[in-house]
PDB file with SEQRES, HELIX, SHEET and CRYST1 records, atoms N, CA, C and O in Angstrom:
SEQRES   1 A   88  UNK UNK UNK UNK UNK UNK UNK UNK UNK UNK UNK UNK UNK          
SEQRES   2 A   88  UNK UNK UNK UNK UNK UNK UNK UNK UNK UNK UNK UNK UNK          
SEQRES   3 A   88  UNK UNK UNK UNK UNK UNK UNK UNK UNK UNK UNK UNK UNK          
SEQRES   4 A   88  UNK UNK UNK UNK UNK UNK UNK UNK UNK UNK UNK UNK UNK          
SEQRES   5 A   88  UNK UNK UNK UNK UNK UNK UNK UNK UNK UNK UNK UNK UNK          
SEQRES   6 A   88  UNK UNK UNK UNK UNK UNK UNK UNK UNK UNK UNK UNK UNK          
SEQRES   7 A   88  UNK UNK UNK UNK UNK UNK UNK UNK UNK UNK                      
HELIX    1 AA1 UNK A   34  UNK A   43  1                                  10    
HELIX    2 AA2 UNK A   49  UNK A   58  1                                  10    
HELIX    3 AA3 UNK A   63  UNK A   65  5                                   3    
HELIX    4 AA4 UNK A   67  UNK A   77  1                                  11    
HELIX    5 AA5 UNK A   78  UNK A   82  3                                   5    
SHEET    1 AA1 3 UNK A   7  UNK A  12  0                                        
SHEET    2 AA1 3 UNK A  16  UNK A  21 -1                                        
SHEET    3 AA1 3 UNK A  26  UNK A  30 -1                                        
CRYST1    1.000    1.000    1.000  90.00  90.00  90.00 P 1           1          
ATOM      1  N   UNK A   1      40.482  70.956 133.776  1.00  0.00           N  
ATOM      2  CA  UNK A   1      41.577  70.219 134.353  1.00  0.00           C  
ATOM      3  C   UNK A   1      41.290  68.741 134.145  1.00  0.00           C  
ATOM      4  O   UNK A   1      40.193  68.253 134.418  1.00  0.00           O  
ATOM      5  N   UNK A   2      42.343  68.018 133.637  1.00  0.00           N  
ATOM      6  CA  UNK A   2      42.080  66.602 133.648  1.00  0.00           C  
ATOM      7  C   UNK A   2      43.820  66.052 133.727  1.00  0.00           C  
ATOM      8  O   UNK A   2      44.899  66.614 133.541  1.00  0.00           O  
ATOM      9  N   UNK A   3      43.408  64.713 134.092  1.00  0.00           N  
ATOM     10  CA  UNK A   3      44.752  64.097 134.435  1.00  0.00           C  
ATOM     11  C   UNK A   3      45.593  64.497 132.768  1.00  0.00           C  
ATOM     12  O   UNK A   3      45.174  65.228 131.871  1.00  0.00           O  
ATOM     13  N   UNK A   4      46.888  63.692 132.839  1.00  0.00           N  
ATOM     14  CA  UNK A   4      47.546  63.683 131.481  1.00  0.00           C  
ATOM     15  C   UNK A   4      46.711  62.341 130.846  1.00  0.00           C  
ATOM     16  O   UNK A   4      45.858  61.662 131.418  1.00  0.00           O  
ATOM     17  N   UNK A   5      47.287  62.185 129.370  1.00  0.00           N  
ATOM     18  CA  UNK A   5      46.621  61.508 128.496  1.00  0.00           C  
ATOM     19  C   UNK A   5      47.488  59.872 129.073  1.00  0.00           C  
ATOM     20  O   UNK A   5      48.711  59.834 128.938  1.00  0.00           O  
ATOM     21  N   UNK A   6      47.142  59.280 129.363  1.00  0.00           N  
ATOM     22  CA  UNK A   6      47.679  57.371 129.566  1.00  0.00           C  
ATOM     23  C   UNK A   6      48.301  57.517 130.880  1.00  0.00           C  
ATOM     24  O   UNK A   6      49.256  56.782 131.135  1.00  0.00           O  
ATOM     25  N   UNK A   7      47.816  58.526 131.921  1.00  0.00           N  
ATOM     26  CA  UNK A   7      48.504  58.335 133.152  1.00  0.00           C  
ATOM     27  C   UNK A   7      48.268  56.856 133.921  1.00  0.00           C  
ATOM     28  O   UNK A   7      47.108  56.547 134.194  1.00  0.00           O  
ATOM     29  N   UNK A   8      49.104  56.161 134.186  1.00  0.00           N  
ATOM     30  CA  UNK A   8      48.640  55.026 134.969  1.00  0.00           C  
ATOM     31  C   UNK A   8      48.836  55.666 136.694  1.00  0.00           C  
ATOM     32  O   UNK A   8      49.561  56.555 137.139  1.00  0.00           O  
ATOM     33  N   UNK A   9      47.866  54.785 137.331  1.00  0.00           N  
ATOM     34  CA  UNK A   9      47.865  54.928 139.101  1.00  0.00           C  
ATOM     35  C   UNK A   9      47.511  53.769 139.405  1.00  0.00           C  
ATOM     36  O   UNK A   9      46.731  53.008 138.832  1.00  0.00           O  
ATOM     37  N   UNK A  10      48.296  53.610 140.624  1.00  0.00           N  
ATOM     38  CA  UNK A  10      48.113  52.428 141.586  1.00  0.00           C  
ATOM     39  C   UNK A  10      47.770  52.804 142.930  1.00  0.00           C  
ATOM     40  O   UNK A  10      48.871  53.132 143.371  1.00  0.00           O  
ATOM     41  N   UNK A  11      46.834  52.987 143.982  1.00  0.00           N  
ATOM     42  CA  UNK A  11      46.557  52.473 144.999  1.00  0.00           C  
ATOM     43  C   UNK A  11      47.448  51.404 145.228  1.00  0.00           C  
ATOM     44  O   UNK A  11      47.496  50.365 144.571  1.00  0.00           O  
ATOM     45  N   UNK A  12      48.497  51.861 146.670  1.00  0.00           N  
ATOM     46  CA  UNK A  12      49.087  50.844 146.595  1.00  0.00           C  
ATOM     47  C   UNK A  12      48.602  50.304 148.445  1.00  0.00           C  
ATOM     48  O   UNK A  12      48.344  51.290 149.136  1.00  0.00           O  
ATOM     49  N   UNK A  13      48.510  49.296 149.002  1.00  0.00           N  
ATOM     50  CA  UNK A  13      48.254  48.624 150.157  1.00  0.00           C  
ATOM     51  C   UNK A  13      48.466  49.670 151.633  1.00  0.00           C  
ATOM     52  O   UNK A  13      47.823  49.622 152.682  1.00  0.00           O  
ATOM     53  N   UNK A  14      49.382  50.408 151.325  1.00  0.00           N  
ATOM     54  CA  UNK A  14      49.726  51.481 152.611  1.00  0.00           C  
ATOM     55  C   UNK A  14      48.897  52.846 152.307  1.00  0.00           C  
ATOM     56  O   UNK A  14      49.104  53.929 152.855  1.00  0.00           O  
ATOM     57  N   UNK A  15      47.871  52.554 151.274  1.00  0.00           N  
ATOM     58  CA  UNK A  15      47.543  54.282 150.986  1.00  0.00           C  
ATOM     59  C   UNK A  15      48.374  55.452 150.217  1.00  0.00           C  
ATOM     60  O   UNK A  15      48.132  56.659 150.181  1.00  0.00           O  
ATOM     61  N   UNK A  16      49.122  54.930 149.791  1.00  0.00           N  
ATOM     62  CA  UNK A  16      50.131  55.626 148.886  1.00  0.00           C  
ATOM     63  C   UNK A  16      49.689  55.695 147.752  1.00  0.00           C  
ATOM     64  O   UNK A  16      48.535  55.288 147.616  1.00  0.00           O  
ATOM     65  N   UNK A  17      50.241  56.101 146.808  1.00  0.00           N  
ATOM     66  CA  UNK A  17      49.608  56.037 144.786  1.00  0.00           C  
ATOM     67  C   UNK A  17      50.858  56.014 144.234  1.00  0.00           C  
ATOM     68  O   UNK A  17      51.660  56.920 144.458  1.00  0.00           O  
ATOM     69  N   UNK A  18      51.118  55.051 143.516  1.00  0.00           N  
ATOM     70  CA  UNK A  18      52.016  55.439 142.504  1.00  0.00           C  
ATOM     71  C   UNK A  18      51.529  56.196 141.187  1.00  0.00           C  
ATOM     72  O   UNK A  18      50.560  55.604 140.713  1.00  0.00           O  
ATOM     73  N   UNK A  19      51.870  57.233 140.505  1.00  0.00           N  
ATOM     74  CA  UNK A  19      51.714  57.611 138.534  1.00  0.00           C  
ATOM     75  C   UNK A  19      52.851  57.045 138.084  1.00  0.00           C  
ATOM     76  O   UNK A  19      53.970  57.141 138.590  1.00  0.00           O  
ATOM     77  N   UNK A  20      52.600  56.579 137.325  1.00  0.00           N  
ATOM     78  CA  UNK A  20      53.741  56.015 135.693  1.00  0.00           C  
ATOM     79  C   UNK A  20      52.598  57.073 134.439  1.00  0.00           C  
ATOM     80  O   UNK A  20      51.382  56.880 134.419  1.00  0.00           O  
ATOM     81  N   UNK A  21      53.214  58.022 133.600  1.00  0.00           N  
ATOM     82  CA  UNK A  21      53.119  58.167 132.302  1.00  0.00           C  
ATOM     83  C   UNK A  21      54.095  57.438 131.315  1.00  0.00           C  
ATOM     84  O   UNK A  21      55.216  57.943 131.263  1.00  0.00           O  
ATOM     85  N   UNK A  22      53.932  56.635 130.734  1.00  0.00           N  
ATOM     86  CA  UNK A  22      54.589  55.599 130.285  1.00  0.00           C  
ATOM     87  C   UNK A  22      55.231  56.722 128.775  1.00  0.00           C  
ATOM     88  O   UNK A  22      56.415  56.981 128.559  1.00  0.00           O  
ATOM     89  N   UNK A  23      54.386  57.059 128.190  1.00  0.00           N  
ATOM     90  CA  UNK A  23      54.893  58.399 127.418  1.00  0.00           C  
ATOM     91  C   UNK A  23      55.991  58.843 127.546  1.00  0.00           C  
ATOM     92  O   UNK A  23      56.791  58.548 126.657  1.00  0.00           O  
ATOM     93  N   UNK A  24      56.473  59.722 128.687  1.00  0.00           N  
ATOM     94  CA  UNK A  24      57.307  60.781 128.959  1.00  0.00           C  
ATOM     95  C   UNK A  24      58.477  59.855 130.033  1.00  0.00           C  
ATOM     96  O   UNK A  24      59.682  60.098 129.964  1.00  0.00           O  
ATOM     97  N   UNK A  25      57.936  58.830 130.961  1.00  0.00           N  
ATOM     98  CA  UNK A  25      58.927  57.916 131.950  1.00  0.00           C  
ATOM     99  C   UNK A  25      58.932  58.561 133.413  1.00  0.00           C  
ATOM    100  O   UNK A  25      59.791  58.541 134.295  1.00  0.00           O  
ATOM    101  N   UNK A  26      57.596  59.172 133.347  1.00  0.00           N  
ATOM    102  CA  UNK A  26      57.114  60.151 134.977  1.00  0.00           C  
ATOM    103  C   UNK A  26      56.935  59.619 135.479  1.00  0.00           C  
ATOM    104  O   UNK A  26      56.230  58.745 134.975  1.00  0.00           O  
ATOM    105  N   UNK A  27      57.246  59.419 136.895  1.00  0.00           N  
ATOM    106  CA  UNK A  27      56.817  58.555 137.904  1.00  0.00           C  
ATOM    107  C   UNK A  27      56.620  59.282 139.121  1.00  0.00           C  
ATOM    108  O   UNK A  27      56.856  60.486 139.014  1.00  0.00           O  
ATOM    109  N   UNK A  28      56.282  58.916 140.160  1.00  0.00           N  
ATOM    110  CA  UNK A  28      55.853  59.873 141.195  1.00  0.00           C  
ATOM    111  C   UNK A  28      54.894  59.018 141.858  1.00  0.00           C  
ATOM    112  O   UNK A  28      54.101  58.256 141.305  1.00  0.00           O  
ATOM    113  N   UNK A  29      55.123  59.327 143.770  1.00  0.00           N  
ATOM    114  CA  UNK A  29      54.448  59.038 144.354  1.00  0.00           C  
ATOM    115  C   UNK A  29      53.615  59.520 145.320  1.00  0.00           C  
ATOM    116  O   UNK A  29      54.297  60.448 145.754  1.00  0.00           O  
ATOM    117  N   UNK A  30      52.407  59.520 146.074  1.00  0.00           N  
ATOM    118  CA  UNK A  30      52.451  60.491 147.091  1.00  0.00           C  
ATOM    119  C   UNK A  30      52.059  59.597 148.127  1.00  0.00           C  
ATOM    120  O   UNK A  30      51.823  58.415 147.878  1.00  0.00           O  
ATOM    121  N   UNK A  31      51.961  60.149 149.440  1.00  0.00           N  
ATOM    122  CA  UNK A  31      51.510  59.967 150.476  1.00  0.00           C  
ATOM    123  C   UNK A  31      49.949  59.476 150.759  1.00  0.00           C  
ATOM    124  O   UNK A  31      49.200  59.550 149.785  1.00  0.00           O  
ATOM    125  N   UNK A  32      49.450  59.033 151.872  1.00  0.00           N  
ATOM    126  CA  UNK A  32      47.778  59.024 152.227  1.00  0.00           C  
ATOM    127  C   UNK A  32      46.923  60.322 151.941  1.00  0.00           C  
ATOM    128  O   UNK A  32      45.737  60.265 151.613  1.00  0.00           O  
ATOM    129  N   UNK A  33      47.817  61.806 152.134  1.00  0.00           N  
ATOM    130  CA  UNK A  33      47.197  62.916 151.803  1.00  0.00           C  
ATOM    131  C   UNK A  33      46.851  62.877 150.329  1.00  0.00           C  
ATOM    132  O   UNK A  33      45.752  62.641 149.828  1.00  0.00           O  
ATOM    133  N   UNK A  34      48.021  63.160 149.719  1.00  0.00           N  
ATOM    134  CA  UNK A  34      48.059  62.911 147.972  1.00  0.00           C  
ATOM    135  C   UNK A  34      46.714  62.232 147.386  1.00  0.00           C  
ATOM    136  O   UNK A  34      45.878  62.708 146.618  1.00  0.00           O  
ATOM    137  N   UNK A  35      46.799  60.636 148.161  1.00  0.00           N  
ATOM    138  CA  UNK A  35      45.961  59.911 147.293  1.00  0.00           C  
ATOM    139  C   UNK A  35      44.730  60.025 147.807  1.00  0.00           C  
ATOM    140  O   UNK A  35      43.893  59.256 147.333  1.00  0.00           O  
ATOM    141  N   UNK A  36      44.283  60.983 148.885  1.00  0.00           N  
ATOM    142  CA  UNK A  36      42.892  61.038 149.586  1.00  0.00           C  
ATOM    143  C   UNK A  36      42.447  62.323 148.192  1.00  0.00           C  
ATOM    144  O   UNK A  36      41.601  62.181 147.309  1.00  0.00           O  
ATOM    145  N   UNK A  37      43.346  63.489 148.434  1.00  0.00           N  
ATOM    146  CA  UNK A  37      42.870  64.535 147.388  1.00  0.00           C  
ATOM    147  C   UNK A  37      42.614  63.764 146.051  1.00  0.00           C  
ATOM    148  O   UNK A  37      41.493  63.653 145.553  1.00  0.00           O  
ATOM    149  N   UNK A  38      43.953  63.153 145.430  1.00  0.00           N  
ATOM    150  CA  UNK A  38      43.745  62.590 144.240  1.00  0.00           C  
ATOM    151  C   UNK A  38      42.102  62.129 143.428  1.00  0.00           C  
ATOM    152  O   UNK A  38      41.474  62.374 142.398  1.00  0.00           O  
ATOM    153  N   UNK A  39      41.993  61.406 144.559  1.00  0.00           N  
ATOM    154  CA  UNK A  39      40.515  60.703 144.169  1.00  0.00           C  
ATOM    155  C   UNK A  39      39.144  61.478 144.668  1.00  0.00           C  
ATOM    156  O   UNK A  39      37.942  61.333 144.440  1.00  0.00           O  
ATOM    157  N   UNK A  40      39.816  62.231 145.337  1.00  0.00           N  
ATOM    158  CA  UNK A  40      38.243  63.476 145.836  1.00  0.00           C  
ATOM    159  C   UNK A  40      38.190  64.398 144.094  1.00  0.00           C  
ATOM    160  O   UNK A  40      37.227  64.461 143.329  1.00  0.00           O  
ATOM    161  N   UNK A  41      39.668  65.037 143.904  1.00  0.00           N  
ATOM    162  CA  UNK A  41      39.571  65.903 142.825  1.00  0.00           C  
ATOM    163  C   UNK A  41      39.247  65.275 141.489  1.00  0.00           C  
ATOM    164  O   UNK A  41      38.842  66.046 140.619  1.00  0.00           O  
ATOM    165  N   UNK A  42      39.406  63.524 141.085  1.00  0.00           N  
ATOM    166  CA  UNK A  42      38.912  63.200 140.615  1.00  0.00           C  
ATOM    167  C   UNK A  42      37.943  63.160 140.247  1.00  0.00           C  
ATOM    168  O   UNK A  42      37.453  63.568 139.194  1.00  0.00           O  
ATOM    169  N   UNK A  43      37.218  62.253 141.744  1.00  0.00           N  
ATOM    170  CA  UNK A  43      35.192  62.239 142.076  1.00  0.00           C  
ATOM    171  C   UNK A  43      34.595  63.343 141.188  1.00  0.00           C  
ATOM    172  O   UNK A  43      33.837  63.215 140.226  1.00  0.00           O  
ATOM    173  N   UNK A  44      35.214  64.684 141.844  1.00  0.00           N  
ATOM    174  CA  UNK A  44      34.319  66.112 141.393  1.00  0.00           C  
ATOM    175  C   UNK A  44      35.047  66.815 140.551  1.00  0.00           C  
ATOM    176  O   UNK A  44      35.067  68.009 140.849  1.00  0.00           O  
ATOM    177  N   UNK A  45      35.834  66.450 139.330  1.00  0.00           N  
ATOM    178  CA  UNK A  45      36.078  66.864 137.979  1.00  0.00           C  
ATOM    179  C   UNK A  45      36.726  67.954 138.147  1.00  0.00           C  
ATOM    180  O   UNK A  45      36.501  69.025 137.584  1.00  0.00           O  
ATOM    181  N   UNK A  46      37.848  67.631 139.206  1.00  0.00           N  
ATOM    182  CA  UNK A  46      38.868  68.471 139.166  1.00  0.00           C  
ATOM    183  C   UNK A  46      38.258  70.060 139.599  1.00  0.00           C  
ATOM    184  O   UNK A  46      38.959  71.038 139.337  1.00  0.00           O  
ATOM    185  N   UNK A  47      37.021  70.222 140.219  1.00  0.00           N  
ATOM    186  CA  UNK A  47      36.935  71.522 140.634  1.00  0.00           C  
ATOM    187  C   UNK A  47      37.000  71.491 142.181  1.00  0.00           C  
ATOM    188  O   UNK A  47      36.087  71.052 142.880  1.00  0.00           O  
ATOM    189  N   UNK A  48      38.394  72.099 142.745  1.00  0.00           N  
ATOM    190  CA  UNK A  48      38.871  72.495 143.915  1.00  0.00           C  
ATOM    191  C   UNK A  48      37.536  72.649 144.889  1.00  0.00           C  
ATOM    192  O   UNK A  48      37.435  71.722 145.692  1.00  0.00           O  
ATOM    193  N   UNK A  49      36.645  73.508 144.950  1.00  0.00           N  
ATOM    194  CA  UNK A  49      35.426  74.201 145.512  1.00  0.00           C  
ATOM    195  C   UNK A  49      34.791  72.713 145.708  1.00  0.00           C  
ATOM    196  O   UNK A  49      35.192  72.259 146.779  1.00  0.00           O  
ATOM    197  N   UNK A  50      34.127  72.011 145.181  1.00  0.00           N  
ATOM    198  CA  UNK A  50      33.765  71.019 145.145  1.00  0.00           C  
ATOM    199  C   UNK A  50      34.699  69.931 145.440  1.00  0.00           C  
ATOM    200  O   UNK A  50      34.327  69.114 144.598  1.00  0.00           O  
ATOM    201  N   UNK A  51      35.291  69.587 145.827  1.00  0.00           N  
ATOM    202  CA  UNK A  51      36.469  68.787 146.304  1.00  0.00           C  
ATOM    203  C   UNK A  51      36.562  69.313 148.001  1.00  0.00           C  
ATOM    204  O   UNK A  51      36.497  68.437 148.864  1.00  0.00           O  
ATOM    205  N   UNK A  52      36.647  70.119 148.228  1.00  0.00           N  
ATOM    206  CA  UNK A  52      36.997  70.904 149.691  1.00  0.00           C  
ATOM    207  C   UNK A  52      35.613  70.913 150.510  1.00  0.00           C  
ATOM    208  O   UNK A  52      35.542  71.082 151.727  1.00  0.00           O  
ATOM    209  N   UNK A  53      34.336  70.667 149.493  1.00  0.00           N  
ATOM    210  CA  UNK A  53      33.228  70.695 150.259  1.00  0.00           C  
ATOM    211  C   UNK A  53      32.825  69.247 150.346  1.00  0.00           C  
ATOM    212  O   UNK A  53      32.412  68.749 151.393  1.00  0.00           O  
ATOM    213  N   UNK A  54      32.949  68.628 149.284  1.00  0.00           N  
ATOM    214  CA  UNK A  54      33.109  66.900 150.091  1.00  0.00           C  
ATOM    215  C   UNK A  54      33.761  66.974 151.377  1.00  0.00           C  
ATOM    216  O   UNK A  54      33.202  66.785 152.457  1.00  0.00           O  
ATOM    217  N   UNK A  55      34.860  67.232 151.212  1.00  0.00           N  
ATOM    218  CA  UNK A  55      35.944  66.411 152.269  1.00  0.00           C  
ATOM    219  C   UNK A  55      35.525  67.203 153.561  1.00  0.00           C  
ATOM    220  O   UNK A  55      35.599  66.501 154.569  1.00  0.00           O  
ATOM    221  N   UNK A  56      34.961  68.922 153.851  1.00  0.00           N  
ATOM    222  CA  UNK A  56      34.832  69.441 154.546  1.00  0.00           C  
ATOM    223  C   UNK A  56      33.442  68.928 155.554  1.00  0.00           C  
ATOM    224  O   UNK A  56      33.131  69.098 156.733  1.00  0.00           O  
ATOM    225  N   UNK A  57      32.921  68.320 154.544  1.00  0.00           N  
ATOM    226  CA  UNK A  57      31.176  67.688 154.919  1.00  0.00           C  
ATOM    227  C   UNK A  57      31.702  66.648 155.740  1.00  0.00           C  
ATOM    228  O   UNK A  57      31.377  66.524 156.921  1.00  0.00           O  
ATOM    229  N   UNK A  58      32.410  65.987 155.223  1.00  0.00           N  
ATOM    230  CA  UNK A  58      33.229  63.982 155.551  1.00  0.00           C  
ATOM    231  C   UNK A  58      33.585  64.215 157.117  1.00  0.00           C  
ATOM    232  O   UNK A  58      33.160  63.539 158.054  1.00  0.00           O  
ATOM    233  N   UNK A  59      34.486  65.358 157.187  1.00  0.00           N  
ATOM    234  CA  UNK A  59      35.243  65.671 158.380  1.00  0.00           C  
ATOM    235  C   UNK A  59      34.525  67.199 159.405  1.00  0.00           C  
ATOM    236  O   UNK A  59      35.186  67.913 160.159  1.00  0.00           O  
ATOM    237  N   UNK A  60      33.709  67.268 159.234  1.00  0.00           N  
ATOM    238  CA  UNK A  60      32.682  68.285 159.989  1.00  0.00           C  
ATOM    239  C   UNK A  60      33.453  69.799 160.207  1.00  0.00           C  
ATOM    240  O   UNK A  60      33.513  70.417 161.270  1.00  0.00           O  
ATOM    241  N   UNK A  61      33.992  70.188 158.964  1.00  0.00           N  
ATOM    242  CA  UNK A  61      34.549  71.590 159.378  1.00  0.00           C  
ATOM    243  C   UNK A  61      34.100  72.087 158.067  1.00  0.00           C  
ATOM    244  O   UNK A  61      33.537  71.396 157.218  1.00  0.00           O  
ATOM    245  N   UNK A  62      34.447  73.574 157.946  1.00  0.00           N  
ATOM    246  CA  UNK A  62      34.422  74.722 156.712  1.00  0.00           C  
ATOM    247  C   UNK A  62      34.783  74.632 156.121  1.00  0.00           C  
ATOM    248  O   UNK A  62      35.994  74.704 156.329  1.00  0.00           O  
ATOM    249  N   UNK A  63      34.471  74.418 154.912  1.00  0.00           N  
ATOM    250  CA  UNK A  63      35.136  73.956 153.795  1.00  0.00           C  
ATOM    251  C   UNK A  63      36.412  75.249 153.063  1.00  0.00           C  
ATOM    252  O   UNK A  63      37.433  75.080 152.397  1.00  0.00           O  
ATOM    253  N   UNK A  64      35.659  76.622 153.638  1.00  0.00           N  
ATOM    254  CA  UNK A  64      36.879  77.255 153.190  1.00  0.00           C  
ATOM    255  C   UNK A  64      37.910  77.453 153.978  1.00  0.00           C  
ATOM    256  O   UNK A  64      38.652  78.431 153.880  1.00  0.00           O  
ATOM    257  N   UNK A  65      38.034  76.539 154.820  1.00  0.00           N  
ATOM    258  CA  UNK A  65      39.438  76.401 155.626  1.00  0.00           C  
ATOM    259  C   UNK A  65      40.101  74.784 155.240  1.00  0.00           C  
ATOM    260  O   UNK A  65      40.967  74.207 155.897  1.00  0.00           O  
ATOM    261  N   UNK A  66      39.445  74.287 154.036  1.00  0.00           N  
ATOM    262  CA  UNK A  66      40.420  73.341 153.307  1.00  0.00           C  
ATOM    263  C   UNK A  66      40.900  74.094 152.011  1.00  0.00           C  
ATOM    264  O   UNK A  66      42.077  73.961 151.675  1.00  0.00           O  
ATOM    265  N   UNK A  67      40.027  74.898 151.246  1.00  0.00           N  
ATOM    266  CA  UNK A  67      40.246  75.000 150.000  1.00  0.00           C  
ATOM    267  C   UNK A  67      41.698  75.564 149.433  1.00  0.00           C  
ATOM    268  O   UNK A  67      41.985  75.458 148.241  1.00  0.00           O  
ATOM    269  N   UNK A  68      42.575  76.166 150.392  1.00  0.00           N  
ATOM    270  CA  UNK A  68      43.745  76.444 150.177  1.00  0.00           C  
ATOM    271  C   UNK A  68      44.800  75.115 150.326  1.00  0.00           C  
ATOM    272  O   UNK A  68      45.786  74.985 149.601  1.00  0.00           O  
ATOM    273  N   UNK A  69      44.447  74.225 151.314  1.00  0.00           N  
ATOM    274  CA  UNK A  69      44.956  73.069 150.732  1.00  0.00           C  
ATOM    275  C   UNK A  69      44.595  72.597 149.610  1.00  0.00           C  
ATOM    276  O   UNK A  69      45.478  72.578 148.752  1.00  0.00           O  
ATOM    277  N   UNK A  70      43.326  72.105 149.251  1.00  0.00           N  
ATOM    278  CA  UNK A  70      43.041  71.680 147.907  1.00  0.00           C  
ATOM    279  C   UNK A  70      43.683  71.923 146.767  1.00  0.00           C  
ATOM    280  O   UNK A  70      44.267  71.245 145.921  1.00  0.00           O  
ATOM    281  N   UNK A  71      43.332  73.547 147.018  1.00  0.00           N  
ATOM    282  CA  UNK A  71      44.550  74.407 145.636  1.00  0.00           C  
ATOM    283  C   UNK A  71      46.053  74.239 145.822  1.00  0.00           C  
ATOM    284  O   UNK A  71      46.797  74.719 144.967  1.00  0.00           O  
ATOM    285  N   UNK A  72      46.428  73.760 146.601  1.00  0.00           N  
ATOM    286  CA  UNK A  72      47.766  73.662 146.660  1.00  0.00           C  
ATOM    287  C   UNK A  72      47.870  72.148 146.084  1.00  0.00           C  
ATOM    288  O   UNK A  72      48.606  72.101 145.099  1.00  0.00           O  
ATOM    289  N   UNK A  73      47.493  71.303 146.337  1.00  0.00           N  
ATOM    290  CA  UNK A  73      47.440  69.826 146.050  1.00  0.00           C  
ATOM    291  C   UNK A  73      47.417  69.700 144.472  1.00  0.00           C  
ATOM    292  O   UNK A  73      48.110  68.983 143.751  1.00  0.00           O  
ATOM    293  N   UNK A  74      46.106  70.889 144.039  1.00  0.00           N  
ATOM    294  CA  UNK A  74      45.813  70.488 142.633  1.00  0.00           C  
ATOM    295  C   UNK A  74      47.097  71.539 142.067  1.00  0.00           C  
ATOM    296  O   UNK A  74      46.876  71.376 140.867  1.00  0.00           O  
ATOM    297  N   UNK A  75      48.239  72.468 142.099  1.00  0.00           N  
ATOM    298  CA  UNK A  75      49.449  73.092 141.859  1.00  0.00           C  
ATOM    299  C   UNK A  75      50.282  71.728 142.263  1.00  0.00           C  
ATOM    300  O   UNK A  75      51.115  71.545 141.375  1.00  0.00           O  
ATOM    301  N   UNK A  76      50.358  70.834 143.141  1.00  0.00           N  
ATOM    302  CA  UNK A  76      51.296  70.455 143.117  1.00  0.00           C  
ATOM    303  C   UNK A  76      51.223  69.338 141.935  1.00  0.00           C  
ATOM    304  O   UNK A  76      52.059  69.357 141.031  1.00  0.00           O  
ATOM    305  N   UNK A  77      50.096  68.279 141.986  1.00  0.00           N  
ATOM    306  CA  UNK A  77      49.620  67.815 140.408  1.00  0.00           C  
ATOM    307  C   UNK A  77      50.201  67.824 139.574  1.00  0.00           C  
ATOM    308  O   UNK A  77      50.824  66.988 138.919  1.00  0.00           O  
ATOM    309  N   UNK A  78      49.854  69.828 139.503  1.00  0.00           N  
ATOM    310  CA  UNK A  78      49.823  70.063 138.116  1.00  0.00           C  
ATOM    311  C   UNK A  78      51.620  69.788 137.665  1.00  0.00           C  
ATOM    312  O   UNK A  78      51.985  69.016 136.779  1.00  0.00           O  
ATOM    313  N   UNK A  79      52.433  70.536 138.431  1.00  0.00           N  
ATOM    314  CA  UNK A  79      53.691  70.589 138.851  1.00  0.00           C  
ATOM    315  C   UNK A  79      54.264  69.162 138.431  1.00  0.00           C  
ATOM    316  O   UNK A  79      55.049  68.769 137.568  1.00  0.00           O  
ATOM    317  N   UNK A  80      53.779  68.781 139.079  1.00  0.00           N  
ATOM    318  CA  UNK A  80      54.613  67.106 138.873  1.00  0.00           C  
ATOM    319  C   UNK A  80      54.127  66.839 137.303  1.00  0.00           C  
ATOM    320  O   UNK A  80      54.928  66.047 136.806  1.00  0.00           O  
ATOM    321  N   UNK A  81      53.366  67.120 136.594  1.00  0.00           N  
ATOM    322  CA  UNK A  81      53.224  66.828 135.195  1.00  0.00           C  
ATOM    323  C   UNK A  81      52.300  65.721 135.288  1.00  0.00           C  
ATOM    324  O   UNK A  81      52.494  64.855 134.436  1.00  0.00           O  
ATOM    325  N   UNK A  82      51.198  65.480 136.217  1.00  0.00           N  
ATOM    326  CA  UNK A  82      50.217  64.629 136.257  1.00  0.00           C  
ATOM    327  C   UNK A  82      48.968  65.615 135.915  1.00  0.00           C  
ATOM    328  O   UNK A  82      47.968  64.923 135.724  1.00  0.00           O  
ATOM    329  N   UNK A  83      48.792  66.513 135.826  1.00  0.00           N  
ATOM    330  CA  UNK A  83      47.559  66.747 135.241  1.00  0.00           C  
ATOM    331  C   UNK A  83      47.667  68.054 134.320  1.00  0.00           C  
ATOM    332  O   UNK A  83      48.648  68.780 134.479  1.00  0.00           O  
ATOM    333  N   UNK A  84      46.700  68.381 133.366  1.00  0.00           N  
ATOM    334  CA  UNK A  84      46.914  69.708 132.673  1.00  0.00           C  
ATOM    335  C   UNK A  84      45.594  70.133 132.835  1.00  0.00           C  
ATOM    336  O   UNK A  84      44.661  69.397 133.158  1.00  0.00           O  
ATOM    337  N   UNK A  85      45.520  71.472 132.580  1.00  0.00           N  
ATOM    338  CA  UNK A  85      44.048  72.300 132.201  1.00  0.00           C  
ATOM    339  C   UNK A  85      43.697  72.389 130.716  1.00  0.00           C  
ATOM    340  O   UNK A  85      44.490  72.662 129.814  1.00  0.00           O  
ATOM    341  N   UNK A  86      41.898  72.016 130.544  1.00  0.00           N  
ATOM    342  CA  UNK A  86      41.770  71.682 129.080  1.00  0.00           C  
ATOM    343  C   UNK A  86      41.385  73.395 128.725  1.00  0.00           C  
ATOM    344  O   UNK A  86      41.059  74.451 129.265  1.00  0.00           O  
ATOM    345  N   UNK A  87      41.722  72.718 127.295  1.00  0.00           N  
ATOM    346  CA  UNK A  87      41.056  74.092 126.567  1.00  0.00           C  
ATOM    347  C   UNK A  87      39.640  74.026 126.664  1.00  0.00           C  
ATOM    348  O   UNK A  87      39.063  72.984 126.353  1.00  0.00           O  
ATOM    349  N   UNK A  88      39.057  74.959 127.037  1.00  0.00           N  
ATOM    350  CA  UNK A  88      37.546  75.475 126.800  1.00  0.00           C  
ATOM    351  C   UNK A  88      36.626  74.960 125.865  1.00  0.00           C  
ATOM    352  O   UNK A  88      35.497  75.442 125.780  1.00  0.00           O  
TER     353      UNK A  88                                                      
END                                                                             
């Protein structure tokens, strides 16, 4: 999994993110949730499991009672056309 190829992001002052793919004319924004996952699934290379156990460590609970959020976050991503899965 990796973002798309020339995705731009902004951190914007309220915790929000903007994407521009300047490519295709995608734009999209998310929320404080969005851009907290964004940059966790980043950190740990897009693997969900590892993403859910940061954040689960950060905030003192089980990590497999985030990981279905996680996976939903990284579907919604994918969905919006901000990220793809690489070939092998």
């Amino acid at each position: 999994m990796r973002s798309e190829n020339g995705l731009e992001t902004q951190v914007l002052p309220d915790g929000k993110v903007d994407f521009f793919l300047p490519r295709t004319g995608l734009r999209h924004r998310c929320g404080p949730t969005g851009t907290l996952m964004w940059i966790v699934l980043q950190r740990q290379e897009w693997q969900p499991e590892r993403a859910a156990e940061v954040l689960a460590e950060q905030w003192g609970i089980a990590s497999e009672s985030l990981r279905p959020e996680v996976d939903a976050w990284v579907r919604h991503f994918q969905n919006e056309g901000l990220v793809r899965r690489c070939s092998a």
